[in-house]
C-alpha positions as CSV (number, residue, x, y, z in Angstrom):
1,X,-3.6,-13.1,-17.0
2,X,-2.0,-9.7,-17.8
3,X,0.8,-7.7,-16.8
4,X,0.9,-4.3,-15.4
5,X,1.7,-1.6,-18.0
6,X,2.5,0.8,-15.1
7,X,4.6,-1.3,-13.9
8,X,6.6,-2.4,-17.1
9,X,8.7,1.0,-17.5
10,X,9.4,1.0,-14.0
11,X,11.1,-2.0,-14.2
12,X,12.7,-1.4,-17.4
13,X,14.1,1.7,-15.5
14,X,15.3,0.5,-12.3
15,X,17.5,-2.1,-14.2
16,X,19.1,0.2,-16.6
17,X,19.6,2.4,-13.0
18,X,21.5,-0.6,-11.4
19,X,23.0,-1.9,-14.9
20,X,21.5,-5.4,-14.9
21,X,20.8,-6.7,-18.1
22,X,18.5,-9.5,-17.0
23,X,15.7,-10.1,-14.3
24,X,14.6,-14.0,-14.1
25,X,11.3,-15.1,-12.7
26,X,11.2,-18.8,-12.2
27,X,9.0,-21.4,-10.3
28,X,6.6,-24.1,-10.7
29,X,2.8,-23.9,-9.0
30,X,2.5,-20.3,-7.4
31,X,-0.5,-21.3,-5.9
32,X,1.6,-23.8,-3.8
33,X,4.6,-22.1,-3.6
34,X,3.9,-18.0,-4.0
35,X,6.3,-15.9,-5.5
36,X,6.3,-12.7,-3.7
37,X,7.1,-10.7,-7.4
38,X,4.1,-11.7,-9.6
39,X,0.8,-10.0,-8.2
40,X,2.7,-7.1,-8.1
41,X,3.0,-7.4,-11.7
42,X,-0.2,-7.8,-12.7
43,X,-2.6,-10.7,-12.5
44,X,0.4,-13.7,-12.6
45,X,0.4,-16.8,-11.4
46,X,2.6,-19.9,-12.4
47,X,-0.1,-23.5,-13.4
48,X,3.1,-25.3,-14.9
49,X,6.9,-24.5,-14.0
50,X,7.3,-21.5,-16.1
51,X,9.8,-18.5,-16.2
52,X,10.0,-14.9,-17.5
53,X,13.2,-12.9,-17.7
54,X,12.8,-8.5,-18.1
55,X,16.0,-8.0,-20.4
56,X,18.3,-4.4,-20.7
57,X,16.9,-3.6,-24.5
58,X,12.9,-3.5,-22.5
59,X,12.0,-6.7,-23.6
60,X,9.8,-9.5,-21.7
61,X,10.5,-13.3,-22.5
62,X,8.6,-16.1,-21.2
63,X,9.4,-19.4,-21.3
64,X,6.3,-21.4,-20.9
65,X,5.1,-25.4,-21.1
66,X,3.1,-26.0,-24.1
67,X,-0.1,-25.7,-22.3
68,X,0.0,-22.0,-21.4
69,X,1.5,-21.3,-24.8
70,X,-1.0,-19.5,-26.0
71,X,-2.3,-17.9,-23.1
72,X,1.0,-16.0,-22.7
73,X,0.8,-15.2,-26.3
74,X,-2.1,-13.0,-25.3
75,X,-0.4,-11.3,-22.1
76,X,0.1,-7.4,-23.5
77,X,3.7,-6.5,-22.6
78,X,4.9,-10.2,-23.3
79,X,7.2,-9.8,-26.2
80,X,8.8,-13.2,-27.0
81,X,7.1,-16.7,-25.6
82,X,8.9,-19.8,-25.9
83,X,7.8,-23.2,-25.7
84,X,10.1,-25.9,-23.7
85,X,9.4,-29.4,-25.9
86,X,11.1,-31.4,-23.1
87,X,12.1,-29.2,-20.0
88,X,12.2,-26.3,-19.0
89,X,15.6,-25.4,-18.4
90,X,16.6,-26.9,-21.9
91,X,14.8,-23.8,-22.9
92,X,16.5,-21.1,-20.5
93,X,20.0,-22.4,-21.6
94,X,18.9,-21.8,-25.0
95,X,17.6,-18.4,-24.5
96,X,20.1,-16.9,-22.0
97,X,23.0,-18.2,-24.8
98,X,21.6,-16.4,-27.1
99,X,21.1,-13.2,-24.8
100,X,24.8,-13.7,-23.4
101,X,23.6,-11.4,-20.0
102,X,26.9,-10.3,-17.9
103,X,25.0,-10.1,-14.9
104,X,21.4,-11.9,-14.3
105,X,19.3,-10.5,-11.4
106,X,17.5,-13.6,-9.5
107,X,14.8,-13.2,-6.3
108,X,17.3,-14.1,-3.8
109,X,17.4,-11.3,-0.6
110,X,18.8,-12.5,2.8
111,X,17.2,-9.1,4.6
112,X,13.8,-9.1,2.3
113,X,11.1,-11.6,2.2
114,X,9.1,-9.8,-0.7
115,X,12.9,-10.3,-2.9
116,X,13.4,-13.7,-1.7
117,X,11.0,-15.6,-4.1
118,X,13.4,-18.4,-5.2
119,X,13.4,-22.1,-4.1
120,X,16.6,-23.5,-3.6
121,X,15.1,-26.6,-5.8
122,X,14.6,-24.3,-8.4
123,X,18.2,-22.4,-7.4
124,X,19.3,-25.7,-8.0
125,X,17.9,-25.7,-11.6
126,X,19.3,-22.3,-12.3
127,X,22.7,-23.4,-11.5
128,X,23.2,-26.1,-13.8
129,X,22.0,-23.9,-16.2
130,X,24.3,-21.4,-15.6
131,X,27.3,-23.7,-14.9
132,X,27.3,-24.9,-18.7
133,X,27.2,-21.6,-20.3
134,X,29.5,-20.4,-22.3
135,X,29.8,-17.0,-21.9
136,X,29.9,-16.5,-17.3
137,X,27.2,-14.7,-15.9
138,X,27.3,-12.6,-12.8
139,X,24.4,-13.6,-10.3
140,X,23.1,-10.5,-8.6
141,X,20.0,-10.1,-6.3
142,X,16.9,-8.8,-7.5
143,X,16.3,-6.8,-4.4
144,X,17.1,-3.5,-6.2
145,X,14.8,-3.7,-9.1
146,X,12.0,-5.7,-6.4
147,X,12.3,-2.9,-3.7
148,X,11.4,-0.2,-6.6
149,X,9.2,-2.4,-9.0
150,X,6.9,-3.2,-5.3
151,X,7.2,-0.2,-3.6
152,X,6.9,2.4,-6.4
153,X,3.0,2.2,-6.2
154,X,1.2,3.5,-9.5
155,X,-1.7,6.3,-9.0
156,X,-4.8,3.3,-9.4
157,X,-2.6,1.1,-6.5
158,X,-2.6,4.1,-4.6
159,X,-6.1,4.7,-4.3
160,X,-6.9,1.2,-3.7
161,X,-5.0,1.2,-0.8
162,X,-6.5,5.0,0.3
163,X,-10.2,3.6,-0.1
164,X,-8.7,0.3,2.5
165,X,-7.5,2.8,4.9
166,X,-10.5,5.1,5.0
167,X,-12.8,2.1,5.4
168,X,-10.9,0.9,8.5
169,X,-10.5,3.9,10.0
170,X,-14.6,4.3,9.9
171,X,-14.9,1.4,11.2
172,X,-12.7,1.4,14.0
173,X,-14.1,5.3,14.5
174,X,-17.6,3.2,15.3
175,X,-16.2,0.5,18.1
176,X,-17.8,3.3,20.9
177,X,-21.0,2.0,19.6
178,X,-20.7,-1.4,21.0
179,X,-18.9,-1.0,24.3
180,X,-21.1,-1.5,27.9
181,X,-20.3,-2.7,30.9
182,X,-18.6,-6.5,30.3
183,X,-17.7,-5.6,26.8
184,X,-14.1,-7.5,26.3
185,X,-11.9,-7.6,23.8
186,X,-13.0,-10.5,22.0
187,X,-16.2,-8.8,21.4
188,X,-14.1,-5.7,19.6
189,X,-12.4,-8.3,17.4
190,X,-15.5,-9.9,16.6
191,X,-17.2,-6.5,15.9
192,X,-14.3,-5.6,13.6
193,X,-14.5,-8.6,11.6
194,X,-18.2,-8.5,11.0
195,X,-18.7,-4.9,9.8
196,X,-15.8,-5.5,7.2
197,X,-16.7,-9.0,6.1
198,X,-20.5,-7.9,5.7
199,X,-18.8,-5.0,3.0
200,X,-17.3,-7.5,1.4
201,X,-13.8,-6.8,2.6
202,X,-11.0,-8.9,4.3
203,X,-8.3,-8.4,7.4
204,X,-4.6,-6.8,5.7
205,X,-3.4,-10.3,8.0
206,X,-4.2,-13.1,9.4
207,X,-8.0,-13.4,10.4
208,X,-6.7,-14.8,13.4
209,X,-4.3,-12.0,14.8
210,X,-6.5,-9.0,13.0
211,X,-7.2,-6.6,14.8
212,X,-4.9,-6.8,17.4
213,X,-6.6,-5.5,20.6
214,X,-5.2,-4.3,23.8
215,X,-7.4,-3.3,26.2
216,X,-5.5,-4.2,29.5
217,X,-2.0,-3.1,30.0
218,X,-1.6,-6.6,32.4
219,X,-2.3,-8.7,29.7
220,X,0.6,-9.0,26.8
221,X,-0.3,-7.5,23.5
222,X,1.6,-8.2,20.2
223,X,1.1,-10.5,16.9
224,X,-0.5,-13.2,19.3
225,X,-4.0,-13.5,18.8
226,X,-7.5,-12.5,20.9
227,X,-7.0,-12.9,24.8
228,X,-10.5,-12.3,26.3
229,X,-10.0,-9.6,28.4
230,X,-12.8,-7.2,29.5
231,X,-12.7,-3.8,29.1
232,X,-11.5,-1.5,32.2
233,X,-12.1,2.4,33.3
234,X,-9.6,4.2,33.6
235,X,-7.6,2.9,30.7
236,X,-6.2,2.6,27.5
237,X,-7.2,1.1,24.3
238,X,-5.0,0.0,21.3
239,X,-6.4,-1.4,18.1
240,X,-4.3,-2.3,15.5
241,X,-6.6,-3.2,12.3
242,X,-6.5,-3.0,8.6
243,X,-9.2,-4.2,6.0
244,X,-8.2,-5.9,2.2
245,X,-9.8,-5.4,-1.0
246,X,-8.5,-6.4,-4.7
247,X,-5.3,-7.2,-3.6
248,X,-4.6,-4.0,-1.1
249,X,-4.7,-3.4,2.3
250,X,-4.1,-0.4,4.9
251,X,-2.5,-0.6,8.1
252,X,-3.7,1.8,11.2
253,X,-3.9,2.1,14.8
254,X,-6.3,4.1,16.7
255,X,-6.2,4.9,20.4
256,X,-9.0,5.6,23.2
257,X,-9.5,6.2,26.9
258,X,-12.4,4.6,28.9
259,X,-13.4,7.2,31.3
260,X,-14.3,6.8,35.0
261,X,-17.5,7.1,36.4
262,X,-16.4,10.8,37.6
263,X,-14.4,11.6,34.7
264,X,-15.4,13.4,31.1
265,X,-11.6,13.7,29.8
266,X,-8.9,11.5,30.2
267,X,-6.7,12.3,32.5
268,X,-4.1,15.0,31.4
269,X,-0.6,13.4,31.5
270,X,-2.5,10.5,29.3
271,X,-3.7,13.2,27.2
272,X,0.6,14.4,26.7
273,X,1.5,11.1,26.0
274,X,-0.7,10.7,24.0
275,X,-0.1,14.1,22.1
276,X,3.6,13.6,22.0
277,X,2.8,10.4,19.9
278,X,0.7,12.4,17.6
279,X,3.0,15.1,17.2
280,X,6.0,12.9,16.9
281,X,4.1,11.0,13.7
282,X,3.3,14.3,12.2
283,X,6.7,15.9,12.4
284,X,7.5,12.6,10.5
285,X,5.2,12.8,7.7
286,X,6.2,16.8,7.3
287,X,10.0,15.8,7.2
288,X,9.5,12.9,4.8
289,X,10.2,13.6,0.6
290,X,11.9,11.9,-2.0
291,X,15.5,11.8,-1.3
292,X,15.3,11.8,2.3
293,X,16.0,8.0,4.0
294,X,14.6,6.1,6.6
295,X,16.5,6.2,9.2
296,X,16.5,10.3,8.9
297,X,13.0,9.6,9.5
298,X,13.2,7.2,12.5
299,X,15.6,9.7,14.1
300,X,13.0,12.7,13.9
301,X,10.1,10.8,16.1
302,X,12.6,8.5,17.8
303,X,14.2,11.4,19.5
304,X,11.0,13.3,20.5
305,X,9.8,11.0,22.1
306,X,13.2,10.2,24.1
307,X,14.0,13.6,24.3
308,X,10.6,13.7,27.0
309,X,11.6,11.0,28.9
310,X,10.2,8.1,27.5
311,X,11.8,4.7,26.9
312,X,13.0,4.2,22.9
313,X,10.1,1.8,21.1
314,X,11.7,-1.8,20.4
315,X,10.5,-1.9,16.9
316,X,10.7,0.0,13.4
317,X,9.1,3.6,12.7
318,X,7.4,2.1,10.3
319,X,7.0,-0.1,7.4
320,X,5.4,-0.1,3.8
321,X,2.0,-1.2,2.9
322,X,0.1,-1.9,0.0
323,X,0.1,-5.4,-1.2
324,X,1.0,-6.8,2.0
325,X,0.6,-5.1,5.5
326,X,4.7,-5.6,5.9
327,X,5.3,-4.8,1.8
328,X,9.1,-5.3,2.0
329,X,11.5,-2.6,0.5
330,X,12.7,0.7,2.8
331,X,12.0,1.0,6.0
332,X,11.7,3.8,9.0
333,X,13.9,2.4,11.6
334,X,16.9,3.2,13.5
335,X,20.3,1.4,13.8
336,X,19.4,-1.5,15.7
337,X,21.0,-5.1,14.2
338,X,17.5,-6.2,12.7
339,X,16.8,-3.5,10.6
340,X,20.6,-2.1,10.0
341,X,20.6,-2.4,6.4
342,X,22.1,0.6,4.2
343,X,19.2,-1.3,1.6
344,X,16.8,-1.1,4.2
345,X,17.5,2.0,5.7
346,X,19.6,3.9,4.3
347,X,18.2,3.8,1.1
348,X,16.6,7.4,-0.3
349,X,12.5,7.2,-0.4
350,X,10.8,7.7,-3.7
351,X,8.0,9.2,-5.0
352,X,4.7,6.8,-5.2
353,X,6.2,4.6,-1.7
354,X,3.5,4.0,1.2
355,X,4.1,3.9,4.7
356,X,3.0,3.2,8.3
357,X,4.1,5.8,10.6
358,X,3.6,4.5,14.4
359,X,6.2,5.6,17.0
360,X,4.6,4.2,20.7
361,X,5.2,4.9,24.0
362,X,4.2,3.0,27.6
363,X,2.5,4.3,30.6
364,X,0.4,3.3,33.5
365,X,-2.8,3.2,31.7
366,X,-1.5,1.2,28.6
367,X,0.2,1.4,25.3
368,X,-0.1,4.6,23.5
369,X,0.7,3.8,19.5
370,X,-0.7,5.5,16.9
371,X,-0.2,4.1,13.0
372,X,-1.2,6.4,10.3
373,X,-1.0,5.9,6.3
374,X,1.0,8.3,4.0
375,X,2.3,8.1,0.7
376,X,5.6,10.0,-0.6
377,X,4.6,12.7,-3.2
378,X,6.4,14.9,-5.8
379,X,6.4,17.3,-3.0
380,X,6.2,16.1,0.3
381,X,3.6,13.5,1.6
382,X,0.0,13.0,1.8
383,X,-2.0,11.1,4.9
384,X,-4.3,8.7,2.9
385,X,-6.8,8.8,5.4
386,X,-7.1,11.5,8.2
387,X,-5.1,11.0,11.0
388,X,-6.2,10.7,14.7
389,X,-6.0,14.0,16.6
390,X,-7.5,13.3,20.1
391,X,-8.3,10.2,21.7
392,X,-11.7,8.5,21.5
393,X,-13.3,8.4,24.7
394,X,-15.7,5.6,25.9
395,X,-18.5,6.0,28.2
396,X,-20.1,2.7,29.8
């Protein structure tokens, strides 16, 4: 196991920015109960109920079972392992008396899943602990120092999650290749799968609902799975797709037309809509830079797309993406009671974040939505992969 040296003075940082003097880490088996924290930081996983705590003086103390003893002692950026002789939180009331924290940050969020780590068992635990200190502590949520710690991605996470994105977007640049007369949907998800499991990669979700595939604007699209639906002239195609590798994932959509027998362009008010979607996520990524919040961002495709008519999309701008497909942390999204959230929203982006931009629109012919990949640099943002300028047209 090891922990993430790029990642140590980040969150060394972000709790010395939000004056906590202790992050705890607790569980038992990750493997059957993952905590959303540790492959972030490096190559972690819990065997035995075990717990690390990130202290104010940059400092990381574990508090292991005497089987993994040694193996933490060998973890670069561990400073201090402790051995529980009986259990483990004999071991924590020991330590955190000694460290007397004011305030201890614990992976509790009730708006982020990738913060919300902590079993109520183990909660339970934690509390007893606490309860017979004798100096109080202050419990505050980790979401602060999680939102930054996961979203802050380091230049070698970065690429990772560049080389995902350009491989899906060559792939999904090649599904022309396979469609003929009786081609259906299920044959596009099939095709998707194989090309990327025969490279050795994986679907940034569930096999199952990866790639979503829309190719019928009669048949309901969505996180639901592969309806068999053959493909039609005349209309739209929407393919939501990523591909994993090492622990990283990308996120896109792509859009084409099937043309008409007497048709060699699609027809011109598709081409708008369509162009208004691709303009509205560009004027997105040109606006975005450090500093600049998520809901500013939302606003500046949400209202172009309005502003020509067009119903308001029912879901985010977009979302971060890295080590999951939905990576927790800041959002793009307007004011609407799921996402309104000052942490969520209103919360300034930072330098090394990675989102999904993918404003949509609905017409006749189907659902226009692209989804492209940028990260936030020094000085502006960068697409990952290159975006999609003009639909892909289909001949059967």
């Amino acid at each position: 196991m090891n922990l993430d040296q790029e990642k140590l003075p980040i969150i060394y940082d972000v709790m010395q920015k939000n004056n906590v003097d202790a992050w705890l880490i607790t569980g038992r088996e990750s493997i059957m109960k993952s905590e959303p924290i540790l492959p972030v930081l490096g190559d972690m996983a819990f065997i035995i109920a075990t717990t690390l705590i990130f202290t104010s003086d940059r400092k990381c103390l574990a508090i292991v079972s005497p089987l993994d003893v040694e193996c933490f002692k060998l973890i670069e950026g561990v400073d201090e392992v402790y051995e529980y002789p009986t259990t483990m939180e004999e071991t924590i009331f020991e330590v955190l008396s000694k460290l007397k924290p004011k305030n201890l940050a614990l992976n509790f969020s009730s708006n982020d899943s990738s913060a919300d780590g902590l079993t109520v068992g183990m909660y339970m635990k934690l509390k007893k602990v606490l309860d017979q200190l004798e100096n109080p502590v202050e419990i505050v949520s980790a979401f602060p120092i999680i939102s930054e710690v996961r979203g802050r991605k380091t230049s070698t996470q970065i690429e990772k999650i560049r080389h995902c994105a350009i491989k899906a977007d060559e792939y999904l640049r090649r599904v022309p290749e396979i469609c003929k007369e009786g081609t259906t949907s299920l044959d596009i998800f099939n095709f998707l799968h194989n090309v990327a499991y025969n490279e050795g990669y994986g679907m940034s979700w569930a096999d199952s609902q990866c790639p979503g595939v829309s190719v019928d604007p009669n048949v309901p699209s969505g996180h639901m799975g592969i309806i068999e639906t053959p493909i039609v002239k005349g209309y739209l195609i929407n393919i939501d797709y990523g591909v994993s590798k090492d622990g990283y994932c990308s996120d896109l959509q792509r859009m084409y037309y099937v043309l008409k027998d007497d048709e060699d362009d699609a027809p011109e008010h598709v081409k708008q809509a369509f162009y208004l979607i691709r303009d509205a996520v560009n004027a997105s990524k040109e606006f975005m830079k450090p500093g600049v919040t998520g809901f500013q961002v939302d606003q500046i495709a949400r209202h172009m797309v309005v502003d020509e008519g067009y119903d308001s999309w029912n879901a985010a701008l977009g979302h971060q993406v890295g080590h999951q497909t939905h990576d927790g942390g800041t959002i793009l999204a307007n004011r609407r009671p799921r996402y309104n959230r000052p942490e969520l929203i209103d919360t300034p982006l930072q330098v090394g974040n990675v989102f999904t931009i993918e404003p949509s629109i609905e017409i006749a012919e189907g659902r226009i939505g692209l989804e492209e990949d940028v990260v936030i640099t020094e000085n502006g943002t960068e697409w990952l992969v290159e975006p999609q300028r003009e639909l892909i047209l289909i001949r059967i």
